[in-house]
C-alpha positions as a Markdown table, in Angstrom:
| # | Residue | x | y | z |
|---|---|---|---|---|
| 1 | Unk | 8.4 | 0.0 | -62.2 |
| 2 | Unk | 4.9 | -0.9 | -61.3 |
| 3 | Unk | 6.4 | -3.6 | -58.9 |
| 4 | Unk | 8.6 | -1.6 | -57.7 |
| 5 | Unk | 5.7 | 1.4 | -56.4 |
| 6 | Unk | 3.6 | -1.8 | -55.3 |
| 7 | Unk | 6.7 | -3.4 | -53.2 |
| 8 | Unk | 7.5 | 0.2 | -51.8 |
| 9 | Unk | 3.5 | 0.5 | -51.0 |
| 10 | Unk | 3.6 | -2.6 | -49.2 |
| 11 | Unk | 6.5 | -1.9 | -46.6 |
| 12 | Unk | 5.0 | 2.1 | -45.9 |
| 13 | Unk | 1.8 | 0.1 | -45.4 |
| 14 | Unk | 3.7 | -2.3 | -42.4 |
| 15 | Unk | 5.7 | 0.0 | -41.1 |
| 16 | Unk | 2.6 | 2.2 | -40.3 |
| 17 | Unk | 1.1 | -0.8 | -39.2 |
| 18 | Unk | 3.6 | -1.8 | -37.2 |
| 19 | Unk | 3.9 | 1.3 | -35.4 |
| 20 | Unk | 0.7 | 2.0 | -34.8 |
| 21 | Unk | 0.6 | -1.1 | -32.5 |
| 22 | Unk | 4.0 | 0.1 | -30.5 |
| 23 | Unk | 2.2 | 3.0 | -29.9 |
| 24 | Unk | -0.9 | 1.2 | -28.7 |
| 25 | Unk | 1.1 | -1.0 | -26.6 |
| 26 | Unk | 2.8 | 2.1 | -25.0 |
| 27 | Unk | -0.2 | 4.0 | -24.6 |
| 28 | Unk | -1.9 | 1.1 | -22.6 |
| 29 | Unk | 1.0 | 0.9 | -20.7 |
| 30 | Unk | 1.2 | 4.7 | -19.8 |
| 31 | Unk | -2.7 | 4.5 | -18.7 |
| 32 | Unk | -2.3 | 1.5 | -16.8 |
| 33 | Unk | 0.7 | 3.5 | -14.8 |
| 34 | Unk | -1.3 | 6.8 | -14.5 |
| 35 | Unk | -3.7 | 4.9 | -12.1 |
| 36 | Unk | -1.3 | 2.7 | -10.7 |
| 37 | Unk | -1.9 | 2.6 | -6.8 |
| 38 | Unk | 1.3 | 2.6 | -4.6 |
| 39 | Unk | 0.8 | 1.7 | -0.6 |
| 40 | Unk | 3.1 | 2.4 | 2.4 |
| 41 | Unk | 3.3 | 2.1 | 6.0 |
| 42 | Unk | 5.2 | 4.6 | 8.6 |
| 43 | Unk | 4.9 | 5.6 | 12.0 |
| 44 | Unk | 4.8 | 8.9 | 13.9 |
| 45 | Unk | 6.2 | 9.0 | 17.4 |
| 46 | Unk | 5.1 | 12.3 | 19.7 |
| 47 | Unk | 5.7 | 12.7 | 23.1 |
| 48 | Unk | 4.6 | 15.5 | 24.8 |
| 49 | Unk | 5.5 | 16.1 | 28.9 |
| 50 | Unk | 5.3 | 12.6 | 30.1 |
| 51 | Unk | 2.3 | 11.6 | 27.6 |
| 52 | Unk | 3.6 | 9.8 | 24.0 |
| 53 | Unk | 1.6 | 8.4 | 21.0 |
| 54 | Unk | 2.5 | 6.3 | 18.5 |
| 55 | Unk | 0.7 | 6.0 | 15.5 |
| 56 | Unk | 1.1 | 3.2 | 12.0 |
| 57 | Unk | -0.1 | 5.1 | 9.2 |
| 58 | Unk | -1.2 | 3.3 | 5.4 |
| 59 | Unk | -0.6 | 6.1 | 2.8 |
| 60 | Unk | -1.6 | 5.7 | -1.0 |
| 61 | Unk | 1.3 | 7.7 | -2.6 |
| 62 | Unk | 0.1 | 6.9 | -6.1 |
| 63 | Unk | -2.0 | 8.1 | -8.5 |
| 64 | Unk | -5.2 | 6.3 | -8.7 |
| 65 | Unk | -7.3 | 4.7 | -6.6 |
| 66 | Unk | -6.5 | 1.4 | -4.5 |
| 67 | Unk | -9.4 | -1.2 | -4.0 |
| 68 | Unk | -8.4 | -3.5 | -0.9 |
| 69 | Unk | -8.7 | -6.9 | -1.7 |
| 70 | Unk | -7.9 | -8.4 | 1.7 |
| 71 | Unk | -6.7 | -7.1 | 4.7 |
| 72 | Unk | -4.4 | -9.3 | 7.2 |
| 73 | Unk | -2.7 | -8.6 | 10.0 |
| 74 | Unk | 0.3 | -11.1 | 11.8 |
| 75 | Unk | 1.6 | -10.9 | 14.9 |
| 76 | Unk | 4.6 | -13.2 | 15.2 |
| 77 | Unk | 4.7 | -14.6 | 12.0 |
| 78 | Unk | 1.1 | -15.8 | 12.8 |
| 79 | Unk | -2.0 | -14.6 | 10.9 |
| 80 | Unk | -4.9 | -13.6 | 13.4 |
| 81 | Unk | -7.5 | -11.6 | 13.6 |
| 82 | Unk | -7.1 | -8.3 | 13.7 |
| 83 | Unk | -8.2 | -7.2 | 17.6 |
| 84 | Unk | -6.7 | -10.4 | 18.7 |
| 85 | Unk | -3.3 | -9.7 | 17.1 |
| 86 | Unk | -2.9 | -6.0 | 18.3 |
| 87 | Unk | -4.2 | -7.2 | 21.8 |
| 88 | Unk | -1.1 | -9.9 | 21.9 |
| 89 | Unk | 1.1 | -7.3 | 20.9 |
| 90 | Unk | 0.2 | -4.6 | 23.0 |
| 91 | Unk | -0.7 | -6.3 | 26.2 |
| 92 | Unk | -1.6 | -3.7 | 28.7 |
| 93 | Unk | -1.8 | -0.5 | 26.6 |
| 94 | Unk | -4.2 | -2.1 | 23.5 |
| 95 | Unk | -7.0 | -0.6 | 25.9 |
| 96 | Unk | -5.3 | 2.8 | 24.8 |
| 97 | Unk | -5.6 | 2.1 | 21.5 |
| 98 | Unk | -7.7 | 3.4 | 17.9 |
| 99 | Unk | -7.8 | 1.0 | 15.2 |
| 100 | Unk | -8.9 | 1.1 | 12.2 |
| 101 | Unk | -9.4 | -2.2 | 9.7 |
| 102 | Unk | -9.9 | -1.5 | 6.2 |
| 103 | Unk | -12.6 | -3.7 | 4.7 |
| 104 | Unk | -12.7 | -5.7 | 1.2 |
| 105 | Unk | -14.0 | -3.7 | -1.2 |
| 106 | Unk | -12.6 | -0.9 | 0.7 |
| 107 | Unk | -11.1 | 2.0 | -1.9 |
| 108 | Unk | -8.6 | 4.0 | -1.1 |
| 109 | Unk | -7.9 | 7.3 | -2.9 |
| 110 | Unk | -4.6 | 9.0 | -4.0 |
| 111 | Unk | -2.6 | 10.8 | -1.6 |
| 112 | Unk | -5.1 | 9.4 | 1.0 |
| 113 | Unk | -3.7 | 8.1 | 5.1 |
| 114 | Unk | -5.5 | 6.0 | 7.3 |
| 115 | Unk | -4.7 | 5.5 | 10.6 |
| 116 | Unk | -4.5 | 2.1 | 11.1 |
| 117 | Unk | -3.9 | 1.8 | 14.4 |
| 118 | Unk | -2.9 | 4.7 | 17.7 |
| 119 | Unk | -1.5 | 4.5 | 21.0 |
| 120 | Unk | -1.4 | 6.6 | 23.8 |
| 121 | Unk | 0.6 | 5.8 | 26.6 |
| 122 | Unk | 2.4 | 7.4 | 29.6 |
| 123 | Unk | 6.2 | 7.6 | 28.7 |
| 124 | Unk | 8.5 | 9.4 | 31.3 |
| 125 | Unk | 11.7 | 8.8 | 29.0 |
| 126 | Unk | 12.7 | 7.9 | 24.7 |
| 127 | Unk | 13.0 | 3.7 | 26.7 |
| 128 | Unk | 9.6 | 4.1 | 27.2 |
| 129 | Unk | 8.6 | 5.1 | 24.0 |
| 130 | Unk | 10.8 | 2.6 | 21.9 |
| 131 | Unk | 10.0 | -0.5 | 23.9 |
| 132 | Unk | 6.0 | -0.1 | 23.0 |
| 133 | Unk | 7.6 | 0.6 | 19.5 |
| 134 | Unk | 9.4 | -2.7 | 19.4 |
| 135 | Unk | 5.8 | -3.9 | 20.4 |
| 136 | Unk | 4.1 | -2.4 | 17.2 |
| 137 | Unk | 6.5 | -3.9 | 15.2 |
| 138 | Unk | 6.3 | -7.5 | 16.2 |
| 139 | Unk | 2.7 | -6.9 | 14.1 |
| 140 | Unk | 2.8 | -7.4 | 10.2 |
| 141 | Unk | 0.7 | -6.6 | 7.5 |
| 142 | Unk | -0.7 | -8.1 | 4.3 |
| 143 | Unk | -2.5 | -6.1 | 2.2 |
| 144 | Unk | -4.1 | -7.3 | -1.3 |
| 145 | Unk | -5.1 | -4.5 | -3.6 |
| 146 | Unk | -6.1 | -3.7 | -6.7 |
| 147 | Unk | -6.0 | -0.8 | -9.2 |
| 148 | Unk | -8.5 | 0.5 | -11.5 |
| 149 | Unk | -7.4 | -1.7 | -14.2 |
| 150 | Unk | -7.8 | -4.2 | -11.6 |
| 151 | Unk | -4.3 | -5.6 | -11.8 |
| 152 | Unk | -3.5 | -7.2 | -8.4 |
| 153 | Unk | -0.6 | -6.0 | -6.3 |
| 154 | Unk | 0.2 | -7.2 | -2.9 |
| 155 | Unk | 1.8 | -4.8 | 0.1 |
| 156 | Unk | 3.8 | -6.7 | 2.7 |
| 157 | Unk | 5.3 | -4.8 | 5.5 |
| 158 | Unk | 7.7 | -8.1 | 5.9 |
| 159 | Unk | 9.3 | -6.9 | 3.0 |
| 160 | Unk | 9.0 | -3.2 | 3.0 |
| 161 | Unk | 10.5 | -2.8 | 6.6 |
């Protein structure tokens, strides 16, 4: 009978032990998702009269922090540098345009938008506006970042388009 309590003892004993590290392992998990960074790109088109503006926006839609990592910006397939690449995509109208690069070590809150890059342009007609659009989009972006947990994650608008 003794053997019998002691055997019984035993497998209470595992099973606790056993499920205390499922829960750990699921706890770690949820904290690891409840600062989980999530980036995105879209663009606002407004055209007032015969004035329009086109603006790429990076949102953080997640819930914690994202630290940028690295920061790249293609035009054509081809990595350049920033300036150069939204000059070569823009032509003319980059001299009516706001940019903003975000640096390493840059961190971006929850819920927060930058405005990574806005143009304003003369457009008489909806041609106008989508052919500087078509512009805009040759331009890709590569963006390495981090979350609090510092788990690496990469955003590539290549894939996200």
């Amino acid at each position: 009978m003794e053997i019998l309590v002691s055997i019984s003892s035993l497998i209470i004993a595992l099973c606790a032990l056993v499920f205390t590290i499922w829960q750990t392992y699921i706890q770690r998990a949820h904290n690891r998702l409840s600062v989980k960074p999530h980036l995105f790109t879209f663009t606002t088109k407004d055209r007032n009269n015969n004035l329009a503006r086109l603006q790429v926006l990076l949102k953080n839609n997640g819930l914690g922090p994202a630290f940028i990592n690295k920061f790249q910006i293609y035009y054509k397939g081809q990595e350049c540098e920033p300036d150069a690449a939204i000059n070569a995509a823009l032509g003319e109208w980059a001299k009516n345009s706001i940019r903003t690069i975000l640096g390493e070590e840059y961190a971006m809150s929850e819920k927060e938008s930058e405005v990574l890059l806005s143009v304003t342009f003369p457009a008489e007609s909806d041609e106008v506006v989508e052919s500087i659009e078509k512009k805009i989009n040759q331009l890709d972006l590569i963006i390495e970042y981090s979350s609090a947990y510092e788990k690496m994650e990469t955003y590539d608008s290549r894939k996200n388009s």
